[in-house]
N, C-alpha and C positions, 0 to 999 in steps of 0.2 A: 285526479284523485286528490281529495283533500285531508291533513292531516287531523285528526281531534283532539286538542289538548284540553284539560282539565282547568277549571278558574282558579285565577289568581289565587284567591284565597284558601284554597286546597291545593297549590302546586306543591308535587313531591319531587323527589328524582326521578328523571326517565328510565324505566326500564329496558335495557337491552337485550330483553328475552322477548316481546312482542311491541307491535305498534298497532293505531286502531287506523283506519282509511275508510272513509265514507265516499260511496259512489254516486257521480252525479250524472243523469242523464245529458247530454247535449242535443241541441235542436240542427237539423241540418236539413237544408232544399237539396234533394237531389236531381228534381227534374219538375219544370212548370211552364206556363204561358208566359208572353212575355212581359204581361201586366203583372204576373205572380212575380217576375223575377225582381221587375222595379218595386216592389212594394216590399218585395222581403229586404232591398237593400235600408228601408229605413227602418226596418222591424231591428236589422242585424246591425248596422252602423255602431249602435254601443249593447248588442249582444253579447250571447254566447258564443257564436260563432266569428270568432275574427278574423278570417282568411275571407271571408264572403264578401267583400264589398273591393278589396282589392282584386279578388280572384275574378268577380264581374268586369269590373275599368280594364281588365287587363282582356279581358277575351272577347267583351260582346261585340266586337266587329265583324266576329265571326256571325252573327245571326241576324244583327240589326245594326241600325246606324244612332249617332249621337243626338241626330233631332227627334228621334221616336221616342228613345231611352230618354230626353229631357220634355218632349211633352206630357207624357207619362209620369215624372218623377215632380213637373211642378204643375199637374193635376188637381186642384182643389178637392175634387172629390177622394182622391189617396189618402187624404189628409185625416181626413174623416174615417175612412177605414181602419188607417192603422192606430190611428187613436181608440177606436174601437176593440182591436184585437188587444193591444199591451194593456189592455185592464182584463181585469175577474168578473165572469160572468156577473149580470146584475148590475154593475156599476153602472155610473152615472156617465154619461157621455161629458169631459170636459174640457174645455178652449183648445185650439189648434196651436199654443203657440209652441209648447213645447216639442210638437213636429215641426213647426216651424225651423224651430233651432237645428232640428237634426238635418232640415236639409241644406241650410245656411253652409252648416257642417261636413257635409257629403259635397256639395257643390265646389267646397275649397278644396278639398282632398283633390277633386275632379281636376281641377285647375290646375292645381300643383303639381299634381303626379301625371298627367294627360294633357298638359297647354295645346300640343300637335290637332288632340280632337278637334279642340274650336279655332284652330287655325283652317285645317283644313273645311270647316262649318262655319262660318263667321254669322251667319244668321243666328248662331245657339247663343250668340253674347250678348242681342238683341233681346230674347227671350229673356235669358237669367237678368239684365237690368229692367224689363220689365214685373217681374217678378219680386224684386226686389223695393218697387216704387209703391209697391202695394202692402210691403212687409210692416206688421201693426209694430214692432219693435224699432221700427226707423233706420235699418241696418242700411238700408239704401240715401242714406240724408248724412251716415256716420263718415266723416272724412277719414277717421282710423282704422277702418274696417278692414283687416286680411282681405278678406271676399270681394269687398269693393278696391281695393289697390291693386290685386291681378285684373280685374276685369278691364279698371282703364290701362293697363301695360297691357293687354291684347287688343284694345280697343286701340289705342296709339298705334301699334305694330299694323292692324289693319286699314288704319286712315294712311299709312306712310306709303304702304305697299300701294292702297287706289288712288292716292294723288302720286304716285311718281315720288316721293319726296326721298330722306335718306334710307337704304335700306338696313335691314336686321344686319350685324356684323357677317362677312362673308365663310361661308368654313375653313379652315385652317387650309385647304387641298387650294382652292384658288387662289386663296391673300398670299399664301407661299411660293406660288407659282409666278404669282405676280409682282411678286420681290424677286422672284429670282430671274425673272425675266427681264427686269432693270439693269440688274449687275449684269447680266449676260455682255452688254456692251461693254465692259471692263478690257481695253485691250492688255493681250496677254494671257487670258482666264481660261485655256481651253484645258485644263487637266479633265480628265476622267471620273465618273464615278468611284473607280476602285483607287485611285488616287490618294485620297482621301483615308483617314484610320478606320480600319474595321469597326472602331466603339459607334463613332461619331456615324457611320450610316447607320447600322444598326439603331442609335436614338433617333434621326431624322425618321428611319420605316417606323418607329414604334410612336413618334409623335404622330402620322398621319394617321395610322390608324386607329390612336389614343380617340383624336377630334372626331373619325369614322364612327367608332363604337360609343361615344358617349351622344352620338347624334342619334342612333339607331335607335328605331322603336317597336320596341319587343313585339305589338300584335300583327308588324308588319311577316315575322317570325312563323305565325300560326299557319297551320301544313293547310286550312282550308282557303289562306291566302294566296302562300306561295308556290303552292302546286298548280294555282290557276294563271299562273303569270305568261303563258306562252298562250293563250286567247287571246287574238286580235283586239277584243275591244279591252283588253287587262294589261297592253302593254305600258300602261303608266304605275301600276300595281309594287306596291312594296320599293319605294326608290330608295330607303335607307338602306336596304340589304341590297340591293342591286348595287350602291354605291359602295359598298364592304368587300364584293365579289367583283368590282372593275378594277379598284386596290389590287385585292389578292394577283390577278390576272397581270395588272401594271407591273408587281415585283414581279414574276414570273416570267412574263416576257424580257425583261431588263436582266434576269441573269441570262436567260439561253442566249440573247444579242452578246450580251460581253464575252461570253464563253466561245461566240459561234464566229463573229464580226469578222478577228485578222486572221484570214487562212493561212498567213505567212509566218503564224507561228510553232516553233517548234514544239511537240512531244512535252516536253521538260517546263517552257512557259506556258503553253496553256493549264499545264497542271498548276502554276501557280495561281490561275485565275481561280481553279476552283480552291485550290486552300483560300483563298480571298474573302471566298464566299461561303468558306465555312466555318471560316471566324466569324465573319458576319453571322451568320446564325446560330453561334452559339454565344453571341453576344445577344443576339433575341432571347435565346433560353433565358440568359441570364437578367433581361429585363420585362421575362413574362410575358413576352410578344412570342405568342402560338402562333399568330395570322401570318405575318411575315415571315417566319420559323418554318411552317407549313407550305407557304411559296418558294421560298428559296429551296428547298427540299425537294419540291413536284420538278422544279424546272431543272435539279439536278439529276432524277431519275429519271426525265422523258427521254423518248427513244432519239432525239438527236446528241444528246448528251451522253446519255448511258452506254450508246453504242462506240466512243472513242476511245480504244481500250488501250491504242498507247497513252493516251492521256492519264486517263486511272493508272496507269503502273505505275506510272511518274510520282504519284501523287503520296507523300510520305504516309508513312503508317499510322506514325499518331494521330493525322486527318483523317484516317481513314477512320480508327475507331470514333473518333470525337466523330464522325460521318453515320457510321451505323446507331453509335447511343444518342443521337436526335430522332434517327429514323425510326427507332425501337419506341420513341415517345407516341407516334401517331399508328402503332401495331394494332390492326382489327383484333384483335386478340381476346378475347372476353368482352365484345361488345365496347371496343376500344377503353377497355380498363385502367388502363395506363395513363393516358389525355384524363380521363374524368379524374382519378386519382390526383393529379398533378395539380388540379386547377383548385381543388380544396387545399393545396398544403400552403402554406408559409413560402416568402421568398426565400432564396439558396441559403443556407449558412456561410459566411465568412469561411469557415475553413475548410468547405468544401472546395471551396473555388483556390484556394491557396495551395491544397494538399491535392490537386487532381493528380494523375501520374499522366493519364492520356491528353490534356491539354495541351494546344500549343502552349509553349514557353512567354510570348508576347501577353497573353491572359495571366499567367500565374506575377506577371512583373510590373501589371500597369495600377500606378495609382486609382488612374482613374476608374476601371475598373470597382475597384475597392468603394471610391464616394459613390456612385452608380448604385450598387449594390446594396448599401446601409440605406439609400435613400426611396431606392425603386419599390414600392410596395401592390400597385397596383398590377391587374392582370387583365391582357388583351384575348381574349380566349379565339380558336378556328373556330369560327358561326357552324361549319357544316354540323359539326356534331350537332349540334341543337337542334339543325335543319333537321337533322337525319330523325329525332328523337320525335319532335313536331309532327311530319308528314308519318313516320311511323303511328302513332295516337290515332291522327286524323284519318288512316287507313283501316282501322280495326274498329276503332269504336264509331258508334252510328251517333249523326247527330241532331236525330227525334226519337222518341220511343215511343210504344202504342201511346196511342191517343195524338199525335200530335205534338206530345208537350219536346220543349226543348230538355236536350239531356245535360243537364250541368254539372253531373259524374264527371262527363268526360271533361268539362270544362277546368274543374278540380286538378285534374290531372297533365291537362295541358298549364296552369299557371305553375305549378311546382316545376317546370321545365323553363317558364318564361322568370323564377323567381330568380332562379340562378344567374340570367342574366342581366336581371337586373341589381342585384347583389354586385356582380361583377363590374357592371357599369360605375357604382359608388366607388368601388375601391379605383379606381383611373384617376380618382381627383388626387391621389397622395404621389400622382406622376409629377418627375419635376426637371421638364426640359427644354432646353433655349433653342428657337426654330436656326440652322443657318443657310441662308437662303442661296448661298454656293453649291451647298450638297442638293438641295431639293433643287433646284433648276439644272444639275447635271442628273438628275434624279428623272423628273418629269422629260427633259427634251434626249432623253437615251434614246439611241437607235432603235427601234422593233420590228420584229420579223415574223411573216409571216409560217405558216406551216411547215407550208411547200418549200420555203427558201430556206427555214432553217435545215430543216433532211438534207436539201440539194445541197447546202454547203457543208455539211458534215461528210455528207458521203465525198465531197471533195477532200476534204482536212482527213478522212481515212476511208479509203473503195473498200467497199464490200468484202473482197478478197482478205483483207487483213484481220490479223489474229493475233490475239495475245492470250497466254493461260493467265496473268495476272490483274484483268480486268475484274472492277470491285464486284462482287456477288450478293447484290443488296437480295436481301430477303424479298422470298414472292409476298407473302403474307401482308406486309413493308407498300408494297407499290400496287398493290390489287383498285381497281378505279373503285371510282366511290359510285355504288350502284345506281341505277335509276327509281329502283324502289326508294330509295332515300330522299332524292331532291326529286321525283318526280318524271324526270326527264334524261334521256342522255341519246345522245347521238356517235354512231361511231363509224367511220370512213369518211365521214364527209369532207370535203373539200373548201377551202376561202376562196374567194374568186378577185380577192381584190387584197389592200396591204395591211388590212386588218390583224390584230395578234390571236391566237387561238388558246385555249384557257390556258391548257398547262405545255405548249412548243408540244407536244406528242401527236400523237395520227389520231386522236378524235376529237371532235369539237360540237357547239352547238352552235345556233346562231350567234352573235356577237353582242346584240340587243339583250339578248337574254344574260349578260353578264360570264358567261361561257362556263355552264355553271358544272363543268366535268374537272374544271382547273381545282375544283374543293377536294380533288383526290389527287394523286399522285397517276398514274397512267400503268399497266402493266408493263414490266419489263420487255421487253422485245425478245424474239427466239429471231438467231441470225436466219439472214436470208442471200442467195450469190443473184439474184434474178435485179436488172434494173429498175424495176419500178420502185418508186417509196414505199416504205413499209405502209399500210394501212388497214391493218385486223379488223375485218368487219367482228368481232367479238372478240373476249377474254373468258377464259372460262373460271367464272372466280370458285374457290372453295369452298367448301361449306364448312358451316360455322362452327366454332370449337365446342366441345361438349361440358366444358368445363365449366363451374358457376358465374355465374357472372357478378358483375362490381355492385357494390352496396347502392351505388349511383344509379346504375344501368334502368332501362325499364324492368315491366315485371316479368318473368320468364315464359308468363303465358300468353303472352305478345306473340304474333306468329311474325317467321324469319323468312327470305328468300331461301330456296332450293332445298327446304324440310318443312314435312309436315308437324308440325305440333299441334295437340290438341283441338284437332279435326281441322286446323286450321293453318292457311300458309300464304305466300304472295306468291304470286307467277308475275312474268312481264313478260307485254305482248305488245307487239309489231306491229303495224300497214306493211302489206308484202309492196311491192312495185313502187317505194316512196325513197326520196333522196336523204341518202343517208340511212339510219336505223333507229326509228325513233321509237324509242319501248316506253309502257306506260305500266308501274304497279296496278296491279290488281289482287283484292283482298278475295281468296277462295275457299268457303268453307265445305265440309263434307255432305251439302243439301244442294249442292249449286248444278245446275245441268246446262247444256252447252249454250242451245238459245240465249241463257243469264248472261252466261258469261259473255258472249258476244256483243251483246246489248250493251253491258256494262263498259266493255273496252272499246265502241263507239263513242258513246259519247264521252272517255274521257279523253279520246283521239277527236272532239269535238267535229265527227263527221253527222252531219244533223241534213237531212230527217234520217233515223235511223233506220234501218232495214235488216234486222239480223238475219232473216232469211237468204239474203245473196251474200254472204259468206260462211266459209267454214273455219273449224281451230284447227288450228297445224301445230305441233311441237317438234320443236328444232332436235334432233339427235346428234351424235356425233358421225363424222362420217360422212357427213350429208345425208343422212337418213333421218326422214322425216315419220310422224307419226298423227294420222289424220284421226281425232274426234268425232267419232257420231253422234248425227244430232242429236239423238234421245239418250247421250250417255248422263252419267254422272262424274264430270271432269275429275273431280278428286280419286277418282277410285280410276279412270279409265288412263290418267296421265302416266308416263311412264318414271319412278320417281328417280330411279338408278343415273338419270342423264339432269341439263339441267332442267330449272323448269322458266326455258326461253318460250315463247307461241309467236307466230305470229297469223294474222286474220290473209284471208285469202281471197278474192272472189270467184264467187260458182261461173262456172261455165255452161253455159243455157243451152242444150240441143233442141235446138226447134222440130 
């Protein structure tokens, strides 16, 4: 809305009793071919619409790739068109150059905000300098040129890589390994991780994943990417976030090892490992680091840990609240209201961290602390959330609608979700921390364990048989896994076969390749058990979701949820009966869907190809082990039982000849 003021030369006083507001229509693509889409980005480049040309760089990996979108966009014939359309009927068709400029224009944006695209396309740099050779403005001849000075830094970058020659600086996670791998020969140097001050791990976890996140590329993010990462021919698919989630899983495993390693300690010390570690992460809190925050947290709730209950008695009080007010940070709670909350506010205030009452003592006294604090402005945010918010989108909304055309509704919707992150990514530059390659090579070469070893040595350091009443009562709400409707994917009993780490030390895992992507939750509490075998829940039965509004952040609430039906609409997850492990896959079910659909549908996202929905049926998991079978001609929404959860899994028929 725009305001209408009066000329100069009649200006009075404004009045306070009304204002005038003139309304202005806006132009907006909400759905088209993929030639419509390139062509409206130079219609829109210095539009009305300003969100459209980022909201495209940022999503069209989902539908098309970089050389289509640039044969398209430096089309001679576009040229012409859109020169045609940004004039008034009638007018005279005139010179191209001023499209020209707009794509000079668009092209740099590309560069800038997206260099990864034409990295991983190196033929697209080929194209845009021949385009360029042609340009009637000389822009390719200009030695000054923006446009032309990225293209030879990608062009350099790519002559270096196919001759062998020096490479791109190495990420932060190797060059620091590889320093610290030096010192390792330092005789005398064998101190410990926890050795070391709580601040100073704390900055070392928040510098790798500072380098992680600011590596990370948002459209690797998108739910129509990372949901397809467990197809064999996708296992190369999204490595920046694969490398975000081997992090997470690295801290993760490095605390249940330190925690788990000397059986020979008593009750009283091992409790001091965990206060160790939870200074340490609330020294994360305090420098914005959710990632590591949210690891050090999963590996302190998993069931090899959770279950040492002399340990937690031991373990002072004040740790223990400073333990629960982290835990309370990452509450499903209104569509984890809390985490989104958090990550729009301001770092801590000075006086909060001064005047805690539940702090350790060693926080409220350390200088360093305080320089930490005035200086750390940046924020490392848990990915899962995003993942969660992504794959949610890309489950509910379709993405063509009649005719064909691509839907850039949803696309709209999916960058408001990727903006965040990239917002987030800038603020990491105002990080300001000095790598020391002591901590991160006791860091990287830490012991880890596997599933199985960690359980077996817990249940050593305390048998089954023992009991304490004052073992910590983390909230269920607190440690509920992070469902498979979110990431896609989750597996639960399965077993390592080898000395692999498993996401988060607790009794479920995925493959390992896959980043062990159940480690982005915390694991359910464990209900004791006297029998020898390890604990391993083929399920959790998570809760269903609070009724309460949800955060201004959240999606929109007509999003449908795991285990309710909302407006006619809901997710179930569904199984392969007789397959190792329990591999559930969301599925989006509206009030039209009948059972053949749904079969079909949970084939191939269980990519069992050629599909046959006839030789199987839908089963719903009850409690009890009562099961409840599906007819074929039903309508699943209506025949599902909704009282229990909404588990399925696919069966095959049994043929009587």
């Amino acid at each position: 809305s725009l305001t209408v003021l009066p000329p100069r030369s009649q200006a009075s006083p404004p009045s306070p009793g009304y204002v005038h507001y003139k309304t202005c229509k806006v132009r907006s693509l909400r759905a088209g071919s993929l030639q419509r889409l390139v062509q409206n980005l130079l219609v829109e480049y210095e539009g009305t619409d300003p969100s459209y040309v980022p909201t495209f760089l940022s999503t069209y990996r989902a539908f098309t790739s970089p050389e289509e979108v640039l044969d398209l966009l430096l089309d001679r014939r576009m040229e012409r068109v859109c020169d045609e359309e940004s004039l008034p009927p009638g007018s005279p068709v005139p010179d191209t150059l001023r499209v020209q400029r707009v794509v000079r224009g668009l092209l740099q944006t590309w560069l800038e905000r997206h260099p990864q695209d034409f990295r991983d396309a190196p033929g697209c740099l080929r194209l845009i300098s021949s385009y360029l050779s042609r340009d009637r403005e000389g822009t390719g001849r200009d030695p000054h040129s923006p446009l032309l000075h990225l293209l030879q830094s990608l062009g350099e970058e790519e002559e270096e890589e196919e001759g062998g020659g020096r490479a791109r600086s190495p990420p932060l996670r190797k060059s620091a390994r590889a320093a610290g791998e030096g010192d390792a020969e330092t005789p005398g140097d064998n101190r410990t991780l926890l050795s070391r001050p709580p601040q100073d791990v704390a900055e070392q976890l928040t510098l790798i994943d500072v380098d992680l996140f600011q590596r990370l590329q948002s459209c690797h993010c998108l739910g129509s990417i990372w949901s397809q990462r467990d197809k064999k021919e996708n296992r190369h698919v999204a490595p920046s976030v694969r490398a975000t989630v081997a992090q997470f899983n690295a801290v993760t495993a490095c605390v249940t090892a330190s925690v788990l390693s000397d059986v020979q300690l008593r009750p009283q010390q091992r409790a001091r490992v965990l206060e160790k570690w939870i200074c340490v992460s609330q020294y994360c809190r305090f420098l914005r680091n959710f990632s590591s925050l949210r690891a050090i947290l999963s590996a302190l709730q998993s069931n090899p840990i959770y279950r040492l209950k002399r340990t937690w008695a031991a373990v002072s009080r004040d740790n223990m609240n400073v333990f629960h007010k982290l835990s309370d940070i990452f509450s499903d709670e209104n569509n984890h209201g809390m985490s989104r909350e958090i990550l729009t506010q301001d770092e801590i205030p000075l006086r909060r961290v001064n005047s805690a009452r539940n702090e350790p003592r060693p926080l409220q006294r350390s200088a360093s602390q305080v320089r930490t604090t005035r200086r750390a402005q940046g924020t490392v945010p848990y990915l899962g959330t995003f993942l969660t918010d992504l794959i949610m989108l890309d489950t509910a909304l379709p993405d063509f609608i009649e005719g064909g055309l691509i839907n850039f509704d949803k696309r709209r919707k999916e960058y408001e979700v990727l903006a965040k992150i990239q917002k987030l990514q800038l603020t990491c530059r105002h990080y300001v921390l000095t790598p020391k390659p002591e901590i991160l090579q006791a860091f990287y070469t830490h012991r880890q364990l596997t599933e199985d070893q960690s359980y077996r040595i817990s249940r050593t350091i305390e048998p089954p048989a023992d009991s304490c009443p004052n073992s910590p009562r983390i909230r269920r709400k607190l440690t509920k896994r992070f469902s498979s409707l979110l990431l896609g994917s989750e597996v639960f009993g399965s077993k390592l076969n080898d000395d692999r780490v498993s996401p988060s030390g607790s009794c479920s895992s995925c493959e390992i390749d896959e980043g062990l992507i159940a480690a982005l939750c915390p694991p359910e509490a464990p209900t004791h058990r006297s029998s020898p075998e390890p604990l391993t829940p083929l399920r959790d039965e998570p809760s269903r979701p609070a009724a309460s509004p949800r955060s201004p952040m959240s999606l929109s609430s007509s999003l449908p949820v795991y285990n309710q039906q909302v407006a006619d609409l809901c997710i179930i997850r569904v199984s392969m009966e007789n397959t190792r492990g329990n591999l559930y896959k969301s599925i989006l079910l509206t009030s039209q869907d009948k059972s053949r659909v749904v079969i079909k549908r949970s084939l191939l996202k269980h990519n069992i190809e050629p599909c046959q929905p006839d030789d199987y049926q839908l089963v719903q998991l009850l409690a009890e082990g009562k099961e409840l079978t599906i007819p074929d001609s039903a309508n699943v929404y209506y025949a599902m039982n909704t009282s229990a959860n909404f588990d399925f899994v696919l069966r095959r028929r049994v043929r009587v000849s």
